[in-house]
N, C-alpha and C positions, 0 to 999 in steps of 0.2 A: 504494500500500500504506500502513496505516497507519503513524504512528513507531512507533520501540518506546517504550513507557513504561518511561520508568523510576524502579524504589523504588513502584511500586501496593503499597497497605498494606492488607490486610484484604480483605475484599469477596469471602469464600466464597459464602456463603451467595447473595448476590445473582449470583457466576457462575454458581452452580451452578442456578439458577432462570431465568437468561438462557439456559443451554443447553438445555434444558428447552421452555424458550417459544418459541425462534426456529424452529425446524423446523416447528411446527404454525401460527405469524402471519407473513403476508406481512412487515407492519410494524409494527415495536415502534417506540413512545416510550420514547426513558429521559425522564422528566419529573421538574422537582423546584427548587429555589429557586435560585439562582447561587452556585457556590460550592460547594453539594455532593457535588460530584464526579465527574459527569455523563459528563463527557468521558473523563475517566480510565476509567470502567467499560465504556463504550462499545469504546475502545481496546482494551481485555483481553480484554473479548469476542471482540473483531474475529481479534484476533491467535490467541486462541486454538481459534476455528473456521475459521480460514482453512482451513483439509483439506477442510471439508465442500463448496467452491465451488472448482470448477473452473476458473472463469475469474477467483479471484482477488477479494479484499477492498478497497474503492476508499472511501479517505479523503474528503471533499469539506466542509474547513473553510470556512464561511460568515461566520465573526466578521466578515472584513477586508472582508465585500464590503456595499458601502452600496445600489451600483444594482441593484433587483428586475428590471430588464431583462437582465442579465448572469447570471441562476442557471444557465441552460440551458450558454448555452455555460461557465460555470464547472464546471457537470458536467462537462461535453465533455471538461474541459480536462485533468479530474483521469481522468477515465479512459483516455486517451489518443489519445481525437479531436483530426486537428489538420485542421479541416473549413475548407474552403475552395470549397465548391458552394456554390450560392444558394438550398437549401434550407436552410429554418428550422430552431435549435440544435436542438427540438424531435422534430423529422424527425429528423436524424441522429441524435439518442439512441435513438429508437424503434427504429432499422433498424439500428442498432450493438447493441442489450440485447435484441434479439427472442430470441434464440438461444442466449441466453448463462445460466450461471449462477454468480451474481456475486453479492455484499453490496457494498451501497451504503450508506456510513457517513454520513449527512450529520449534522455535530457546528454546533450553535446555528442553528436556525431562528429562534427565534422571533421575530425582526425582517423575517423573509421568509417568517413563517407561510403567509400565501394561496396565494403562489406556489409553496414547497415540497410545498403539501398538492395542489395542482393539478398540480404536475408527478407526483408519485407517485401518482397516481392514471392517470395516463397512461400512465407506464411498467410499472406493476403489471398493469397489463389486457394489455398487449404485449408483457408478456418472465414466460414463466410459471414461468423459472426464478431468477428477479430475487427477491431479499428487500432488504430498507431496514432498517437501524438508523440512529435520527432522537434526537437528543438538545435539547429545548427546555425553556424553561419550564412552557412552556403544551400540552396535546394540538394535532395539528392536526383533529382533527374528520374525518378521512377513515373510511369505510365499512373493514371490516375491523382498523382500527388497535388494538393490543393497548398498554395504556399499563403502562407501568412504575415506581412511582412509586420516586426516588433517594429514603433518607431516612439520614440524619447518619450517622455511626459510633456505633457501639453508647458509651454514657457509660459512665465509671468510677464506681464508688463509693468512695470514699474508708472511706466510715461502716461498710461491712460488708465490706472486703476489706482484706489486710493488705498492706503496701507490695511485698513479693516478689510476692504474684500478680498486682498492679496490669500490670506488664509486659507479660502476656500482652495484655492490651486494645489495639483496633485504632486510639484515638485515640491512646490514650499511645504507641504506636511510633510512631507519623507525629510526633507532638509533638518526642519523642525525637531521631527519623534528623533533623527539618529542625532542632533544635537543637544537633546535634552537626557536621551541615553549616556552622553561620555562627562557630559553637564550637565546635571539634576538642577543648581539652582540655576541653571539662565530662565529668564523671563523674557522673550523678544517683545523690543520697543515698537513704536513705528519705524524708528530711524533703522534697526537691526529690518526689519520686513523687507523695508527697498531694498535692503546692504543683499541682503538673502534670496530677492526677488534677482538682483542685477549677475549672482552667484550663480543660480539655476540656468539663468539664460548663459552668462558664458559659458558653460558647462553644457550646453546644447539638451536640457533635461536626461542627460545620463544618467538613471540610478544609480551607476555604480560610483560613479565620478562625484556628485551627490553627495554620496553615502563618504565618500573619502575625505573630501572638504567639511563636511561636516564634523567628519573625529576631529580634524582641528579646532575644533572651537575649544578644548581643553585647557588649550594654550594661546589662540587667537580671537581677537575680534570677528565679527561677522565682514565688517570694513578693513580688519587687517585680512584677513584671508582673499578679500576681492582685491584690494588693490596685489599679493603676489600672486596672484590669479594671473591680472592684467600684465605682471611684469614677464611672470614665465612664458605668458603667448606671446608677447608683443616680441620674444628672443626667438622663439618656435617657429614664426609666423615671416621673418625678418625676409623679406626678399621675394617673397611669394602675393600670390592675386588671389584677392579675396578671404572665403571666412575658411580654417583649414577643415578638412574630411572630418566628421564625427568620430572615423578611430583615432586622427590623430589628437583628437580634442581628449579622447581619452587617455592613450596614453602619454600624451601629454601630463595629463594630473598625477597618473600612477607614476611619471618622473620623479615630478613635483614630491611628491609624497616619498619618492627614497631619497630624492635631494634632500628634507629635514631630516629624516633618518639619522640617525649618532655611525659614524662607519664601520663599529659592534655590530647595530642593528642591519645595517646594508646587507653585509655578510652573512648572517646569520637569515633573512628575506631569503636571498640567493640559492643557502645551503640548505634550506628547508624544503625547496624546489624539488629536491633528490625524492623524497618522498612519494607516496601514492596514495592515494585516499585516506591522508590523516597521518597522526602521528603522536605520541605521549612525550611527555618532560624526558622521562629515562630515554628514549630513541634521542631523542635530540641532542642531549647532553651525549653520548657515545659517538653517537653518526658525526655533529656537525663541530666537537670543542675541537678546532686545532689551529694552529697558524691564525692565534692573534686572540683566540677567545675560550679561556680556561673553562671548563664544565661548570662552577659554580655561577660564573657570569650569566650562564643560557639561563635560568630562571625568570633573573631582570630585562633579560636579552626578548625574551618571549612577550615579556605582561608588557612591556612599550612597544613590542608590535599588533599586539589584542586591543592597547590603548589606541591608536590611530589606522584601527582595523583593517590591517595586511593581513593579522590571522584570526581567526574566527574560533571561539570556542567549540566542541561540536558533541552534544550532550545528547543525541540519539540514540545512543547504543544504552544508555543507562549504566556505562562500565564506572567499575570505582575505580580504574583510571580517569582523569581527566585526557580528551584529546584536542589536539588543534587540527584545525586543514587553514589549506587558501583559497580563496575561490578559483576557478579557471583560470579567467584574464591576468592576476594579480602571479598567479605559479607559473606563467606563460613567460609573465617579464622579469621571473626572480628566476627561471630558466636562463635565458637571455644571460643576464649577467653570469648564470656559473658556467655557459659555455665559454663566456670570452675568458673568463680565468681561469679555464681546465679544471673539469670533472669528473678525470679518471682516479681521483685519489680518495673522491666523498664519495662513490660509487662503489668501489673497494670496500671504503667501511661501514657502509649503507648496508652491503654486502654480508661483511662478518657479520655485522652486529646479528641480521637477525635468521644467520645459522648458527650461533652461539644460543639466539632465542629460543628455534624449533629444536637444538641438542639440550637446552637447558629444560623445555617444556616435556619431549620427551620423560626425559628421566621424573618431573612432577607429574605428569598424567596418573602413575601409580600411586596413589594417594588421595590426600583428603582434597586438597584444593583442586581436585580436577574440575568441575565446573568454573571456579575463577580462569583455570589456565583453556579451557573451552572457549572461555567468553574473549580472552584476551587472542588468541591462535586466530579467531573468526574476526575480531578488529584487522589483526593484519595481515588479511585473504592480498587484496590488492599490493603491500609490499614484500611477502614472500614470493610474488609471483613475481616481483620484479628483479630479486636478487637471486631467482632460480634463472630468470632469462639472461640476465648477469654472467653465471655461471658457466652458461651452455651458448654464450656468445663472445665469450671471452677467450683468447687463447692458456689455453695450460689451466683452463678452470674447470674441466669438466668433471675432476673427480671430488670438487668441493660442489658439485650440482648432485653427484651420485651423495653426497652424505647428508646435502640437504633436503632433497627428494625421499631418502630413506629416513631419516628421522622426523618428517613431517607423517609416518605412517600411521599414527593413533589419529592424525588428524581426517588422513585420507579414509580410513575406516570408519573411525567411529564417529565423522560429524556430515559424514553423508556425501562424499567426493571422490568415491572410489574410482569413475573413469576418470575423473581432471588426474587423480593421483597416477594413474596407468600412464595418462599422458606425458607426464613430465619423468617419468621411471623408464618409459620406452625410449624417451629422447637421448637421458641421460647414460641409459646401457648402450643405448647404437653410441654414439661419441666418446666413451672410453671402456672399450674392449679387454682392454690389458687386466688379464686376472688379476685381484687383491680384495682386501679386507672388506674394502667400502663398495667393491663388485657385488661381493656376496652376500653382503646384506642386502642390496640392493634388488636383487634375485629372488630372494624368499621372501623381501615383502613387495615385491612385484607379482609374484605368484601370489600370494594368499591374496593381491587385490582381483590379480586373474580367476580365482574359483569361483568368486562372488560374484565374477561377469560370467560365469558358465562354463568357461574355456577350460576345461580339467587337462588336457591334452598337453596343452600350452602350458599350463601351471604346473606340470610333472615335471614337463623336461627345464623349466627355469630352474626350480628346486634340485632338480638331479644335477646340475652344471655348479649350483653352491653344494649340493653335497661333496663333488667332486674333490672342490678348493677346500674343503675344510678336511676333507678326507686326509687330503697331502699335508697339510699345515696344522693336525693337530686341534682346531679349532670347533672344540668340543658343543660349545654354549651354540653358536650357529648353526652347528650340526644340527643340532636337536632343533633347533626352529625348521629347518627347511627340511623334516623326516614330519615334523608335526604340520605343515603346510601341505605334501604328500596323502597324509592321512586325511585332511579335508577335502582333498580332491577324490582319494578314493570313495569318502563317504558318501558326496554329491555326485559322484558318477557310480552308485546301488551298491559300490562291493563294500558290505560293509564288515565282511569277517578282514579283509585287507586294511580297512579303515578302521578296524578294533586293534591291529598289531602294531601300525606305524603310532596309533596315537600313544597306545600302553608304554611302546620304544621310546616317543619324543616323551613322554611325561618323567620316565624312569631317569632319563639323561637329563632332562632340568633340576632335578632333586640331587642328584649326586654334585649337578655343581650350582646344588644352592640359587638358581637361577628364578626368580619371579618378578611376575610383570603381567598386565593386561592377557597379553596374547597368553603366558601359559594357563591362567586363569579361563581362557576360548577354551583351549585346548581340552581341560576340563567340561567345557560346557558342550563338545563336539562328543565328547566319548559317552558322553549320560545320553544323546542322544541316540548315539550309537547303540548302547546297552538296554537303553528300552526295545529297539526295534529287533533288538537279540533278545527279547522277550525275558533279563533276567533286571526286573523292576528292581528289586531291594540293593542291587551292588548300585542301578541309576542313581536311585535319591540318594545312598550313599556318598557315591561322588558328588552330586549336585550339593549337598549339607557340607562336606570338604569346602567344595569351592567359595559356597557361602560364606565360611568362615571366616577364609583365603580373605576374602573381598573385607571385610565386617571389622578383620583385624587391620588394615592398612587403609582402611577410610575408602577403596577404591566403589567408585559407581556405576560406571559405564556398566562394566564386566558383572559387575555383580546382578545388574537389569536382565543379563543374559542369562544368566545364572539361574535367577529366579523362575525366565522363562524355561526354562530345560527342565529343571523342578516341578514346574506346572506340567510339562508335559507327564514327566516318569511320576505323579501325581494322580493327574486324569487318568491317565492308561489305570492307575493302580485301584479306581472308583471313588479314590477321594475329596470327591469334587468341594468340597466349603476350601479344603487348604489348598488345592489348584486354585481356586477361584483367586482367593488370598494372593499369592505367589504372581499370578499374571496380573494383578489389578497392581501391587508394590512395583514392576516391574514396567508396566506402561509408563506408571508414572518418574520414572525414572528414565526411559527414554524419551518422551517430552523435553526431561529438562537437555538433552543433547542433541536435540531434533533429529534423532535417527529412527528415516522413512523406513527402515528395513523393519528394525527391532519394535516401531508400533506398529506397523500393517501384519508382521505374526502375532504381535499379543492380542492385534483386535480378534484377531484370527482365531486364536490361542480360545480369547474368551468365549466366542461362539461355539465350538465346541464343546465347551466345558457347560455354555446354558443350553444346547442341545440335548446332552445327557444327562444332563440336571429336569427336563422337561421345559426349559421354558424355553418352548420352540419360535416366541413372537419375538424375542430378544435375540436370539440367536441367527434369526432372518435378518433381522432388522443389522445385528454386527457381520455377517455375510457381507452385504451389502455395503458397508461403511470399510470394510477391508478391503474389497475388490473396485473402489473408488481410489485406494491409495495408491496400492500396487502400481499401475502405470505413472506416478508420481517417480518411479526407481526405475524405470526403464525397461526392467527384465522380467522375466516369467514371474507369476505367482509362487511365492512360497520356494525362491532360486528354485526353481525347475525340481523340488527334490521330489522321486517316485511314491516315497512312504507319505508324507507330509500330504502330497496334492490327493492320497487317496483314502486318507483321513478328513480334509475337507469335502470328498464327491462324496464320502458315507455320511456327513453333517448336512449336507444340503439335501440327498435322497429322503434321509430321515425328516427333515425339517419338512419339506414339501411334502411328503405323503402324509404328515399329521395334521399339517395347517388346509392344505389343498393346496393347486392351485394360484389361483386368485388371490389367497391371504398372502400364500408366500412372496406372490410377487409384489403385494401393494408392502409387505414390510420388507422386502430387500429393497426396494426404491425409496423408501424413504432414507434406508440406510446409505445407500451408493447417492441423495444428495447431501450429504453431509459433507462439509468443509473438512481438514483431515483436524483441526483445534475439536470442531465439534462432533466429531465421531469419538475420538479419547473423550470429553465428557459424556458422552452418551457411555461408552465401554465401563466409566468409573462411576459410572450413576452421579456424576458430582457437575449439573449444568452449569455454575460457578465458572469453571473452570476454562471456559469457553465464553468472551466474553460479546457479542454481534450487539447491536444496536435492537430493541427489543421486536423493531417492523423488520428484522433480518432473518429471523429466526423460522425456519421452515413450519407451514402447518400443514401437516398431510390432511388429507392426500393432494394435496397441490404440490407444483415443482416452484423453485426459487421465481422463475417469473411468472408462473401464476398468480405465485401470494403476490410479488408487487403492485399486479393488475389487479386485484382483488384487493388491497388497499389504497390503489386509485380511486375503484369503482365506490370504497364507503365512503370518500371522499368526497365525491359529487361528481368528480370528473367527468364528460363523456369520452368516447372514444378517439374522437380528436385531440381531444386534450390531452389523454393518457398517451396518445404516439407520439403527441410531441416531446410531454415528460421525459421519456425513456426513449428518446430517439431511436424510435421503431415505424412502420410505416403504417399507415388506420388502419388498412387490411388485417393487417397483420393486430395488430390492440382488439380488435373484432374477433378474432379466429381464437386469441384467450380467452375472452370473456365470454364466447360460444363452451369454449373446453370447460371452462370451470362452472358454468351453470349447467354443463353435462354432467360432471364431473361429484358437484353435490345433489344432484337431481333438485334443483331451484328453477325458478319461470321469470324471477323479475330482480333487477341491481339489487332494490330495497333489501332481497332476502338475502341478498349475500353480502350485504351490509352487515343485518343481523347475527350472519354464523359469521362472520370475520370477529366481531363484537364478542360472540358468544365462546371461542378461542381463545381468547384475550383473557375472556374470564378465569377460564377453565385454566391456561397455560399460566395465569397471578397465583393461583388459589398454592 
């Protein structure tokens, strides 16, 4: 979803023409020079047509991302693919947006014009319910695309409006709010209103420009900042005709603004630039103290560039880190200067710093603070990916790309990135060949991300190539990893008396050398599963209560959700269904807090089964359904393609359906398959809380998500005119719902489905 923005100033006229235009154009450009405010309008829009899309308005900020190979799956990423098949980003967006209808916000193309204009061309032909809002400098040239040109805020006039109605103007309020933000007590005069009116208009009503000259007021006049306005164009301007191009007016100010700069602060602007979508105190102090500015300095060095807003607080993520970013334009020109001063040296330790992060996060992942180290690993998606491309584009770097590829593996597994992980593991094994230490690890967690794409074949013979080198080398602790990666392969490819020897082999060889961690804590959770389907339950929960322990004693979570799940299983099989029940509801909710698509679309799985056999067949439909909505959210088969598993759910659904019939089964697997994947884990947890939609969001069956919104039109008064335009759909079409839903509850007239939307409401309070 997008942020909320907030303080948008102005910008009627252009909503009210965006709402206007987006109904009748697949894809709008907002187009227009940097700085204008692009983003910000985009955002308003978004926000404020979200009603009309039913499947929801998808953010997908491009600033931070450098590699054109990475857009696809960064779409992925934002809409909540966490694909892990060995199908292309591509594929999976196509067969994720077929069906859907959705706004796709993509904010600053234009550094990845071609590829943007090429993918939405792709997905616009394939999902006929799909609209784009695209915000670039430039059009992308695609067939259909409606551009929209941004243009400044409307100027003041000083000469024909008198200081009281100045106020109303939409640059002087933005001038205004961001100068009362860095100066609480200013009070603007009348004399400060002209001073402010005469500012906007130099300033050609650039927001961003605006927004710049305004942090001055901390330390300036409204009249001091106009008259070195007038001084730094009147130098800019020298020798030229006329009024200069609005970018140069712009950067012109962003000059202006590093010329006060302390030349601490210049540099540290500059050094910031290295960065990718944000960045924390400790980053900056490591990445940026050197040649002239000691690590304690960067603290002061920051708060006076937040002070004259070059950096931006950026409080989204709710991390107990504080972060900063820059905006585009401002990281464009603090690029600019580190290229003229050479950047091959803050790139380096741009570089270490955060392979030293993902070696250092590794080793805490086993433990209590692995949700903090979650929260902080997914802050910095955009700059590990920039110090992986670093690595594998740098000469003599590729074997510090195999180390940082391979220790980013708790990440690539357990927070839902297992193909991007393949990606960047396939690059890094093609580019350094030469057997060693950091090959081999590289191998066996290359494989274990390959089993989980299907590829068992593939995933043998990586692991057989590390067993090789450890074979020769002594290198026990590895062995044992990629003999225990082996055994997952056999067990997802049915042999599972093969996949009961390699694991018992990898388990025995982790203990003798004292070796624990996440994965051998899997490795446990792969043989329970094993040993149930060997029919010998009591050694299952044995292991699985081991594993528990395992987990319970070192704070670990991830692993332990899995744990629990395998437990449920060798639980259920065993009749025990209240402590199954238990075990997969602890265990949902523990993959929530890591967002792993995998391990909640089996526990929903998990649960259904377990209220199957329990008798409660309308729950058990209903979580079907809410599982098999997730599933293509990861890419690959149901249930990783496993034979025992998928034929454990064909006997849950057999059963379900020949108790309920029919008919019932189907109206409660649809309501389940429309659940959001937040509101399917509250449904699983019986805890609605948990899931929080706006209360007109909330599905009411038997309607589908745009029925109920038609059907809260229709209590509204609306007619069918009015409802198409609401929800930028076409009458025909607002007609052909409100035909379905008065089929649908067997009603004759609006009024009564007035009443049962009313009578819902009551019923869903109570």
């Amino acid at each position: 979803m997008p942020a909320e923005v907030n303080s948008f100033i102005g910008r009627r006229r252009e909503m009210a023409e965006m709402k206007r235009v987006l109904p009748a154009a697949r894809i709008v450009t907002l187009t227009g020079t940097g700085g204008v405010g692009k983003t910000r309008l985009a955002l308003s829009v978004a926000g404020q047509t979200q009603r009309a899309f039913a499947d929801g308005v998808w953010l997908i900020e491009l600033a931070a991302l450098r590699d054109f190979t990475l857009l696809e799956r960064t779409v992925a990423d934002a809409v909540g693919l966490r694909d892990q098949s060995t199908s292309s980003p591509r594929e999976v967006l196509v067969s994720h947006l077929r069906d859907k209808q959705l706004l796709l916000v993509l904010d600053n193309c234009e550094h990845l014009a071609d590829g943007c204009a090429a993918l939405a061309v792709v997905l616009l032909a394939a999902a006929p319910g799909l609209r784009i809002l695209a915000t670039s400098r430039h059009a992308l040239r695609i067939p259909g695309e409606h551009l929209f040109g941004v243009r400044p805020l409307p100027l003041p006039d000083p000469d024909r409006t008198s200081p009281g109605e100045l106020v109303d103007n939409e640059a002087m309020r933005l001038f205004v709010e961001r100068a009362t933000a860095v100066a609480p007590d200013f009070v603007v005069s009348d004399r400060d209103r002209v001073m402010i009116a005469r500012i906007c208009r130099r300033l050609d009503g650039l927001p961003l420009a605006i927004e710049l000259a305004a942090a001055r007021l901390r330390v300036l006049s409204p009249e001091q900042i106009l008259h070195r306005l007038d001084d730094r164009f009147r130098l800019l301007s020298a020798g030229t005709r006329g009024v200069m191009p609005r970018h140069q007016t712009l950067h012109a100010v962003i000059d202006w603004s590093y010329q006060l700069c302390s030349p601490p602060e210049q540099a540290l602007w500059a050094r910031v630039s290295v960065f990718a979508g944000g960045f924390d105190l400790e980053a900056a102090e490591a990445v940026c103290a050197a040649d002239g500015i000691e690590p304690q300095q960067v603290i002061d060095l920051v708060a006076g560039l937040v002070d004259k807003s070059i950096l931006t607080r950026d409080d989204q993520n709710n991390a107990t880190r504080l972060r900063y970013r820059q905006l585009d334009t401002i990281g464009q020109y603090g690029q600019e200067k580190l290229r003229a001063a050479g950047a091959q040296a803050l790139r380096q330790r741009h570089h270490d710093y955060y392979l030293g992060l993902a070696e250092r996060a590794a080793v805490e992942w086993f433990g209590p603070t692995q949700p903090e180290v979650f929260a902080r690993i997914r802050c910095e998606h955009a700059n590990l990916r920039l110090a992986l491309e670093f690595s594998l584009s740098t000469p003599n770097q590729a074997r510090t790309g195999l180390r940082l590829a391979a220790a980013l593996y708790f990440y690539w597994l357990g927070c839902g990135f297992v193909s991007e992980g393949r990606h960047w593991l396939d690059r890094a094994l093609a580019m350094d060949t030469e057997p060693s230490r950091q090959r081999a690890n590289a191998l066996w967690t290359n494989a274990h991300l390959v089993v989980l794409q299907g590829d068992a074949p593939a995933a043998m013979a990586m692991a057989q190539e590390c067993r090789d080198w450890t074979q020769m080398h002594g290198e026990e602790t590895t062995l044992a990893y990629a003999i225990s990666v082996q055994g997952a392969a056999a067990w997802f490819s049915g042999d599972v008396r093969r996949a009961q020897e390699l694991l018992e082999d990898a388990l025995a060889r982790f203990e003798a050398q004292g070796e624990l961690s996440g994965t051998v804590v899997m490795v446990h959770v792969a043989l329970v599963g094993v040993t149930v389907f060997q029919g010998d339950l009591a050694r299952a929960v044995a292991l699985g209560r081991h594993a528990l322990a395992l987990c319970e004693r070192h704070g670990e979570q991830w692993a332990r959700a899995y744990t629990l799940y395998a437990l449920a299983l060798a639980e259920w099989t065993r009749g025990e269904l209240a402590q199954a029940d238990t075990h997969a509801r602890e265990g949902l909710r523990g993959m929530h807090t890591f967002h792993d698509t995998v391990g909640t679309a089996s526990l929903v799985e998990r649960l259904a089964w377990i209220a199957g056999t329990d008798g409660e067949y309308e729950r058990a439909a209903v979580l079907l359904g809410a599982a098999r909505q997730i599933w293509p959210l990861i890419g690959g088969e149901a249930l990783l393609g496993s034979s025992h598993y998928l034929a454990a759910q064909e006997a849950c659904e057999q059963q379900t359906r020949r108790t309920l019939g029919d008919d019932a089964f189907q109206a409660a697997f649809a309501r389940g398959a429309d659940f959001d994947t937040d509101q399917a884990i509250a449904y699983a947890l019986q805890q609605p809380t948990l899931a929080t939609p706006a209360a007109n969001d909330e599905p009411i069956a038997p309607l589908t998500r745009r029925e109920q919104q038609v059907a809260e039109l229709v209590t509204q008064g609306l007619t069918n005119k009015a409802i198409a335009a609401q929800l930028m759909i076409s009458r025909r079409t607002a007609e052909t719902h409100v035909e379905n839903i008065l089929n649908k509850l067997s009603l004759a007239t609006r009024t009564q489905v007035a009443t049962w939307v009313a009578e819902q409401r009551d019923i869903l309070n109570l």
